[in-house]
Residue, then its C-alpha position, 0 to 999 in steps of 0.5 A: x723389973x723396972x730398967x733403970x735411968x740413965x743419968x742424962x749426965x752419962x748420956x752422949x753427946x753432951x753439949x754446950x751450946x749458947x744463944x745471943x741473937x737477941x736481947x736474951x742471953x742463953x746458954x744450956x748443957x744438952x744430951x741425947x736425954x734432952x736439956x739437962x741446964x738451961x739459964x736464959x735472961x734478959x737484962x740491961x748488961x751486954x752478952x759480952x759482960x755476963x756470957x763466960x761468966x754464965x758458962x762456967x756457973x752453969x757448968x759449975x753447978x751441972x759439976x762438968x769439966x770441960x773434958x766431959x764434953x763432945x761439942x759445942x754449938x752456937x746459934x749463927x744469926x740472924x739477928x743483933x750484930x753485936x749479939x752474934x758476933x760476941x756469942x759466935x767469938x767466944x765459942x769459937x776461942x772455947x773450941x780452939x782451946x778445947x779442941x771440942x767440935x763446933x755446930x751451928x744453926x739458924x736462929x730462925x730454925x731453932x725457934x721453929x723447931x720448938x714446935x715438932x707437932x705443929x700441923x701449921x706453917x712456922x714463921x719465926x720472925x726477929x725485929x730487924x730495925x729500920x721497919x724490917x724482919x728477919x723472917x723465915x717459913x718452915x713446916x714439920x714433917x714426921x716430927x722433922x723440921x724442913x726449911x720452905x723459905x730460908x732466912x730474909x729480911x724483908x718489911x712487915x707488909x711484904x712477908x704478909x702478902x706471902x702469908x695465904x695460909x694460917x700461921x704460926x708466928x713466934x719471935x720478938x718480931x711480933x710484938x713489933x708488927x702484932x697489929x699488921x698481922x692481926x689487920x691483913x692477915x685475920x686468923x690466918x695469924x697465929x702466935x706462940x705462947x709468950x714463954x716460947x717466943x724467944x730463942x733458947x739455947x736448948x733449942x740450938x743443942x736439939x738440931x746440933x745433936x743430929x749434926x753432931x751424928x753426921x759430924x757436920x762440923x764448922x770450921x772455927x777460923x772461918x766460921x761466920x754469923x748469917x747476917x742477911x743485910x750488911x752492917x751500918x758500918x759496911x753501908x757506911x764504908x762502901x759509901x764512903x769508898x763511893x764518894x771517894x771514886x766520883 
Protein backbone atom coordinates (compact mmCIF):
# COMPACT_ATOMS: atom_id res chain seq x y z
CA UNK A 1 0.00 0.00 0.00
CA UNK A 2 0.99 3.35 -1.44
CA UNK A 3 1.84 5.66 2.13
CA UNK A 4 0.20 8.92 1.78
CA UNK A 5 1.51 12.57 1.18
CA UNK A 6 2.17 14.88 3.43
CA UNK A 7 0.73 18.11 2.69
CA UNK A 8 3.71 20.61 2.67
CA UNK A 9 1.23 22.91 4.25
CA UNK A 10 1.07 20.49 7.31
CA UNK A 11 4.98 20.22 7.23
CA UNK A 12 7.29 22.07 9.95
CA UNK A 13 8.75 24.55 10.05
CA UNK A 14 7.07 26.79 7.62
CA UNK A 15 8.62 29.98 6.67
CA UNK A 16 8.15 33.14 5.34
CA UNK A 17 11.05 34.38 3.79
CA UNK A 18 11.96 37.65 1.29
CA UNK A 19 14.55 38.69 -0.72
CA UNK A 20 15.40 42.32 -1.96
CA UNK A 21 19.14 42.52 -2.62
CA UNK A 22 18.41 43.08 -6.14
CA UNK A 23 16.02 44.87 -8.65
CA UNK A 24 14.10 41.31 -7.94
CA UNK A 25 11.61 41.49 -5.33
CA UNK A 26 10.83 38.02 -3.81
CA UNK A 27 9.02 36.52 -1.42
CA UNK A 28 8.13 32.73 -0.91
CA UNK A 29 6.37 30.06 1.86
CA UNK A 30 9.13 27.30 2.39
CA UNK A 31 8.74 23.80 4.52
CA UNK A 32 10.72 20.97 5.15
CA UNK A 33 8.84 19.67 2.03
CA UNK A 34 10.35 22.27 -0.05
CA UNK A 35 9.18 26.04 -1.68
CA UNK A 36 5.21 25.76 -1.49
CA UNK A 37 4.98 29.63 -3.05
CA UNK A 38 7.25 31.52 -4.75
CA UNK A 39 6.55 35.45 -6.53
CA UNK A 40 9.64 36.77 -7.70
CA UNK A 41 9.53 40.14 -10.35
CA UNK A 42 11.17 42.84 -11.57
CA UNK A 43 9.43 45.99 -12.37
CA UNK A 44 9.77 49.79 -12.37
CA UNK A 45 7.99 50.00 -8.58
CA UNK A 46 10.27 49.93 -5.51
CA UNK A 47 10.31 46.78 -3.12
CA UNK A 48 9.22 49.31 -0.66
CA UNK A 49 5.66 49.95 -2.74
CA UNK A 50 4.86 46.31 -3.62
CA UNK A 51 6.80 44.12 -0.53
CA UNK A 52 3.81 44.03 2.15
CA UNK A 53 1.38 43.98 -0.53
CA UNK A 54 3.18 40.74 -1.74
CA UNK A 55 3.28 39.02 1.43
CA UNK A 56 -0.21 39.24 2.38
CA UNK A 57 -1.35 38.04 -1.43
CA UNK A 58 0.78 35.33 -1.44
CA UNK A 59 0.02 34.17 2.09
CA UNK A 60 -3.71 34.73 0.83
CA UNK A 61 -3.67 32.54 -1.86
CA UNK A 62 -1.43 29.82 0.05
CA UNK A 63 -5.05 30.37 2.82
CA UNK A 64 -2.18 30.85 5.88
CA UNK A 65 -2.35 33.20 9.00
CA UNK A 66 0.23 34.37 10.41
CA UNK A 67 -0.23 31.84 13.41
CA UNK A 68 0.54 29.08 10.81
CA UNK A 69 3.98 30.17 10.90
CA UNK A 70 7.48 29.19 12.90
CA UNK A 71 9.69 31.82 11.47
CA UNK A 72 10.66 34.11 9.25
CA UNK A 73 13.92 34.87 7.07
CA UNK A 74 15.35 37.62 5.40
CA UNK A 75 18.31 37.63 2.98
CA UNK A 76 20.98 40.05 4.65
CA UNK A 77 23.09 41.55 1.64
CA UNK A 78 25.10 42.52 -0.08
CA UNK A 79 23.64 44.30 -2.53
CA UNK A 80 21.32 47.51 -3.18
CA UNK A 81 21.25 49.43 -0.12
CA UNK A 82 17.88 50.59 -0.44
CA UNK A 83 16.80 47.00 -1.35
CA UNK A 84 18.19 45.64 1.91
CA UNK A 85 17.46 48.03 3.95
CA UNK A 86 13.46 47.86 2.94
CA UNK A 87 13.34 44.02 3.09
CA UNK A 88 15.48 43.60 6.29
CA UNK A 89 12.88 46.97 8.08
CA UNK A 90 9.91 45.24 7.17
CA UNK A 91 10.64 41.78 8.24
CA UNK A 92 11.87 42.70 11.36
CA UNK A 93 8.41 45.12 12.28
CA UNK A 94 6.81 41.47 11.05
CA UNK A 95 8.86 39.65 13.61
CA UNK A 96 8.43 42.20 16.67
CA UNK A 97 4.54 42.17 15.84
CA UNK A 98 4.40 38.62 15.54
CA UNK A 99 6.56 37.23 17.96
CA UNK A 100 8.00 34.86 15.05
CA UNK A 101 11.74 33.99 14.87
CA UNK A 102 14.05 35.92 12.69
CA UNK A 103 16.83 33.96 10.19
CA UNK A 104 19.25 35.68 8.06
CA UNK A 105 21.89 34.67 5.37
CA UNK A 106 24.02 36.05 2.50
CA UNK A 107 22.70 36.76 -0.78
CA UNK A 108 25.82 35.70 -2.12
CA UNK A 109 24.96 32.07 -0.21
CA UNK A 110 21.83 31.72 -1.40
CA UNK A 111 22.63 32.06 -4.78
CA UNK A 112 25.25 29.36 -4.59
CA UNK A 113 23.30 26.81 -3.01
CA UNK A 114 21.07 26.57 -5.59
CA UNK A 115 23.80 24.42 -7.12
CA UNK A 116 23.92 21.51 -4.28
CA UNK A 117 25.75 19.09 -7.04
CA UNK A 118 28.03 21.23 -8.76
CA UNK A 119 31.47 19.57 -9.06
CA UNK A 120 32.67 23.25 -9.87
CA UNK A 121 33.55 26.20 -7.48
CA UNK A 122 30.62 28.77 -7.28
CA UNK A 123 31.04 32.19 -7.63
CA UNK A 124 28.25 34.44 -7.35
CA UNK A 125 28.62 37.72 -8.26
CA UNK A 126 25.97 41.12 -7.88
CA UNK A 127 26.82 44.54 -9.93
CA UNK A 128 28.08 46.63 -6.99
CA UNK A 129 28.42 49.99 -9.24
CA UNK A 130 31.29 52.10 -9.59
CA UNK A 131 33.26 49.22 -11.73
CA UNK A 132 32.79 46.76 -8.49
CA UNK A 133 31.38 43.33 -7.42
CA UNK A 134 30.15 41.89 -4.83
CA UNK A 135 31.51 38.41 -5.17
CA UNK A 136 32.11 35.59 -2.93
CA UNK A 137 33.63 31.46 -3.72
CA UNK A 138 32.10 28.57 -2.27
CA UNK A 139 32.28 24.75 -2.87
CA UNK A 140 29.59 21.99 -2.28
CA UNK A 141 30.60 19.35 0.04
CA UNK A 142 28.25 15.99 0.16
CA UNK A 143 25.51 18.34 -1.02
CA UNK A 144 26.61 20.93 1.52
CA UNK A 145 27.45 24.48 1.07
CA UNK A 146 30.78 25.65 2.32
CA UNK A 147 32.15 29.31 2.33
CA UNK A 148 35.91 29.34 0.65
CA UNK A 149 35.78 33.39 0.42
CA UNK A 150 33.20 35.37 2.25
CA UNK A 151 31.64 38.20 0.86
CA UNK A 152 34.00 41.24 -0.80
CA UNK A 153 33.68 43.95 -3.17
CA UNK A 154 36.31 44.07 -5.28
CA UNK A 155 36.68 45.17 -9.27
CA UNK A 156 36.16 42.80 -11.91
CA UNK A 157 39.91 42.28 -12.92
CA UNK A 158 40.84 41.63 -9.48
CA UNK A 159 38.63 38.66 -8.73
CA UNK A 160 39.56 37.26 -12.12
CA UNK A 161 43.37 36.93 -11.22
CA UNK A 162 41.89 34.51 -8.16
CA UNK A 163 40.04 32.69 -10.49
CA UNK A 164 43.04 29.60 -11.73
CA UNK A 165 40.08 26.85 -11.80
CA UNK A 166 36.93 26.50 -13.84
CA UNK A 167 34.05 28.20 -12.44
CA UNK A 168 30.90 28.56 -11.99
CA UNK A 169 29.56 32.33 -12.06
CA UNK A 170 26.03 33.25 -11.56
CA UNK A 171 24.24 36.65 -10.36
CA UNK A 172 23.45 40.19 -12.16
CA UNK A 173 27.29 40.82 -12.07
CA UNK A 174 27.57 38.87 -15.26
CA UNK A 175 26.02 40.36 -17.25
CA UNK A 176 28.05 43.38 -16.25
CA UNK A 177 31.48 42.08 -16.61
CA UNK A 178 30.29 38.91 -19.19
CA UNK A 179 33.06 40.12 -21.81
CA UNK A 180 36.30 40.20 -18.94
CA UNK A 181 35.37 36.81 -17.79
CA UNK A 182 35.29 35.43 -21.36
CA UNK A 183 38.50 37.56 -22.26
CA UNK A 184 40.86 36.38 -19.03
CA UNK A 185 39.43 33.56 -17.97
CA UNK A 186 38.80 31.40 -21.36
CA UNK A 187 36.84 28.17 -20.15
CA UNK A 188 37.80 28.52 -17.23
CA UNK A 189 34.38 30.76 -16.94
CA UNK A 190 31.21 28.94 -16.62
CA UNK A 191 27.60 30.84 -16.22
CA UNK A 192 24.50 29.65 -14.82
CA UNK A 193 21.24 29.35 -16.91
CA UNK A 194 19.86 32.88 -17.19
CA UNK A 195 16.69 31.51 -15.11
CA UNK A 196 18.75 30.72 -11.82
CA UNK A 197 20.94 33.86 -12.18
CA UNK A 198 18.91 35.89 -9.53
CA UNK A 199 18.49 35.36 -5.93
CA UNK A 200 15.26 34.03 -4.74
CA UNK A 201 13.64 33.82 -1.60
CA UNK A 202 12.90 30.16 -1.76
CA UNK A 203 16.63 29.88 -1.77
CA UNK A 204 16.80 32.29 1.34
CA UNK A 205 14.10 29.78 3.19
CA UNK A 206 16.40 26.47 2.05
CA UNK A 207 19.50 27.56 4.45
CA UNK A 208 17.15 29.23 7.05
CA UNK A 209 15.63 25.77 7.67
CA UNK A 210 18.68 24.16 9.07
CA UNK A 211 19.17 27.66 11.22
CA UNK A 212 15.65 27.27 12.19
CA UNK A 213 16.78 23.42 13.62
CA UNK A 214 19.64 25.21 15.51
CA UNK A 215 17.47 27.89 16.72
CA UNK A 216 20.18 30.30 15.50
CA UNK A 217 17.95 33.14 15.77
CA UNK A 218 18.76 37.23 15.07
CA UNK A 219 17.92 39.58 17.17
CA UNK A 220 15.28 41.80 15.57
CA UNK A 221 16.82 45.16 17.22
CA UNK A 222 20.02 44.82 16.02
CA UNK A 223 20.07 42.95 13.33
CA UNK A 224 21.67 44.82 10.30
CA UNK A 225 22.29 44.42 6.51
CA UNK A 226 26.02 42.79 5.16
CA UNK A 227 26.81 45.97 3.25
CA UNK A 228 30.61 45.31 2.60
CA UNK A 229 31.37 49.09 1.62
CA UNK A 230 29.91 52.29 3.24
CA UNK A 231 27.00 53.98 1.76
CA UNK A 232 27.74 57.24 -0.35
CA UNK A 233 26.00 59.00 2.45
CA UNK A 234 28.43 57.67 5.17
CA UNK A 235 31.57 58.51 2.50
CA UNK A 236 30.15 61.72 2.21
CA UNK A 237 29.56 62.69 6.01
CA UNK A 238 32.88 61.36 6.97
CA UNK A 239 34.48 63.80 4.47
CA UNK A 240 32.27 66.33 5.45
CA UNK A 241 33.61 65.48 9.43
CA UNK A 242 37.12 65.66 7.86
CA UNK A 243 36.69 69.07 6.30
CA UNK A 244 35.52 70.40 9.06
CA UNK A 245 38.69 69.12 11.26
CA UNK A 246 41.72 70.64 8.84
Amino acid sequence: MARPVKHPLRDTPLLLCVECSTMYCSVAVVSASGCIAEHSLISKTTHSKRLLDTIATLMQECELDWSDLHGLAISLGPGSFTGLRIGLTTIKGLSMATGLPLMGHSTLEALACQFPHCHLPICPILDARKQELYAGLYQTQSGHLVCDTPPVVIPAPELCATIHTPTLFIGDGVEVCRELLCESLGDKAIFAPPQLAFPRAASVGHLALRQFTQSDFLDPATAAPLYIRPSDAEVNLRKAQNNQST
